[in-house]
Phi, psi and omega in degrees: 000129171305172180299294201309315164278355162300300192303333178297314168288356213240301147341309219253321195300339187272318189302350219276336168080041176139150187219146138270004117193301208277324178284296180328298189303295174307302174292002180279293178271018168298289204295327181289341192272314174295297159335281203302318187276006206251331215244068218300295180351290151322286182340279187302341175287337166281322206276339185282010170230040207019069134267119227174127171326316166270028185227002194274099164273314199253135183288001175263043196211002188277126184322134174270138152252161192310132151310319189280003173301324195273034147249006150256321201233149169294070188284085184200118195301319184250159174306165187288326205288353183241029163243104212278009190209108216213127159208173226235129167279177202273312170305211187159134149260120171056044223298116185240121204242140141310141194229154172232116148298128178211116153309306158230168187253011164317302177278327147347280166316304195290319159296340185268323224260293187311325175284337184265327174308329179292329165282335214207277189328301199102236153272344185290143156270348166204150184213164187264134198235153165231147179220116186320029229176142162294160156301153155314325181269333191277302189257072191288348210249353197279101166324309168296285175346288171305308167310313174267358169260017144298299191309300164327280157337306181250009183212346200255181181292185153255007188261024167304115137233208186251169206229356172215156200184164233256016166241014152118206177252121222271119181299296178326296173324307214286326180293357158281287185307339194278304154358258150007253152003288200293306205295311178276002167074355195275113166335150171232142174260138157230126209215101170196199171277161188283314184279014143324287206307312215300310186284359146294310166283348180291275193348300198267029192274334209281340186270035137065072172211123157232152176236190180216079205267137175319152197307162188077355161281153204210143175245165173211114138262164203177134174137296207068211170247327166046059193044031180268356191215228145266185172237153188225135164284132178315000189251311177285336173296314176265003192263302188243026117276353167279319194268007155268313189247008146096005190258138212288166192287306178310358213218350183273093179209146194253141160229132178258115174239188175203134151343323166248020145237190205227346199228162191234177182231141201237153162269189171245068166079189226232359186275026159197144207241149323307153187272204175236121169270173178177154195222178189268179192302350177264350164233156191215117187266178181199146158270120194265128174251123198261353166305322193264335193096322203288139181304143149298173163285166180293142175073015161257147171313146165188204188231119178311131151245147190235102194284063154284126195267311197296333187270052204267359175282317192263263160191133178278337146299105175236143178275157145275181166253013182254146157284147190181146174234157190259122170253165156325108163107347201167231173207168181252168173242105152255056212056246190233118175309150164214187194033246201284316184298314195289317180289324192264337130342315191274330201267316186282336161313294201320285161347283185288338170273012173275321161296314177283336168282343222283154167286000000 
């Protein structure tokens, strides 16, 4: 199958509102099919893992690769130089920033977009957004910068704007609009990384402002603090953004993405910590024990893989570094794997670039 018509199917498949095991499947193994022939890298980490067009029946038999992998090796179906939109992560190892290639941002969109109305709007079809977060032309490399001037772009209003810019975070601005907002009854959106917020509300604890922004207003966090900020337990974290901006704890809602995927994940809100994440019909996770590969049992601790249909350029299996057990409705995320998961995480990078280098 060609790129243009993988991607013409991949379209129709996020519009489409739904999959079942067997649709899921057939597309999973399109997009694997497309890797393998495309992703020399991959290729050999599959093949050394009798992983092979004929031997992959199922999307849970397709290779996860390291997340930390793509700051070592180039994981990309087109050369890099003809793919125009590359982005990148914020941490480094030794630095060296992980990179995601995308020849278009078409499936990219169509999964973030389909997914955040279905997730975050609600009943609105537009809301006057405020955004934690630089532009896009300030962070072109950035996966969230892009992710929020779509939601901008396609959902907030026009009087939306952003609140942070190379001249820090504009305090005045955002307490002018939140104002606004409270005086006029009209829902609000506030939308960034999460240690954004943590330095907005401190900002405004110290000028004694709290607001009460009208029903139907909502916050998105996304991120974590990643030593940008102080650090917060998520139960003291959502406990005082609803009671600095007055928005019920359920309208409190995180979203978990990453730079090597394409597609993002939601809670239904924050009044109970840890929450349940869950994606839409084109992604899918399995809990993992990564010493063995093999899933846990449901409701045991284990290190996340995450099967994005939407990530079709790069490898759409990815292992992560998060720990997680699988519940009713998703999974919960309780942070960054340690002890025997974080070692065996550390053994399967090793395993694929080793494998992915090999002649």
């Amino acid at each position: 199958m060609t790129e243009a018509r993988l991607v013409e199917e991949l379209l129709a498949f996020i519009a489409a509102g739904e999959a079942d095991e067997e649709a899921f499947n057939r597309m999973a193994l399109a997009v694997f099919a497309h890797q393998f022939e495309t992703n020399a890298p991959y290729r050999r980490f599959a093949t050394q893992r009798a992983r092979t067009l004929r031997t992959v029946k199922s999307w849970r038999d397709v290779p996860a690769v390291p997340i930390s992998a793509f700051k070592d090796l180039t994981l990309s179906g087109r050369p890099p130089e003809e793919c125009p939109h590359v982005f990148m992560t914020s941490g480094t190892t030794k630095g060296v920033r992980g990179k995601s290639h995308h020849p278009t941002l078409a499936v990219y969109d169509r999964s973030m977009t389909v997914n955040f109305r279905r997730r975050f709007m609600g009943e609105h079809d537009r809301l006057r957004m405020g955004i934690l977060f630089p532009t896009e032309q300030a962070m072109p490399n950035s996966s969230l910068a892009h992710y929020l001037a779509l939601a901008k772009s396609e959902f907030g209003t026009a009087e939306s704007r952003y609140f942070v810019s190379d001249a820090g975070l504009d305090v005045d601005g955002a307490i002018a609009e939140l104002s606004r907002a409270e005086a006029t009854g009209e829902p609000y959106a506030l939308l960034g990384a999460s240690f954004s917020v943590v330095h907005l509300m401190d900002a405004l604890a110290e000028r004694g402002r709290s607001f009460a922004l009208p029903a139907g207003s909502r916050i998105l966090d996304t991120g974590g603090f990643k030593g940008q900020s102080r650090e917060m337990a998520a139960e003291e974290f959502y406990s005082r953004l609803s009671a600095t901006f007055g928005v019920p704890r359920r309208l409190c809602i995180n979203m978990y993405g990453m730079t090597e995927l394409s597609t993002q994940f939601y809670d239904d809100g924050n009044e109970a910590c840890p929450s349940v994440k869950s994606g839409p019909h084109w992604i899918r996770s399995r809990v993992i024990n990564p010493l063995t590969g093999q899933e846990v049992p449901r409701g045991s601790v284990g290190v996340l893989v995450h099967h994005d249909l939407a990530h079709f350029n790069c490898a759409s299996a990815i292992l992560t570094e998060d720990a997680g057990v699988e519940v009713d409705g998703g999974f919960q995320l309780l942070g960054r794997a340690d002890g025997a998961d974080a070692k065996g995480c550390s053994m399967a990078v090793e395993d694929f670039l080793k494998a992915a280098r090999a002649s």
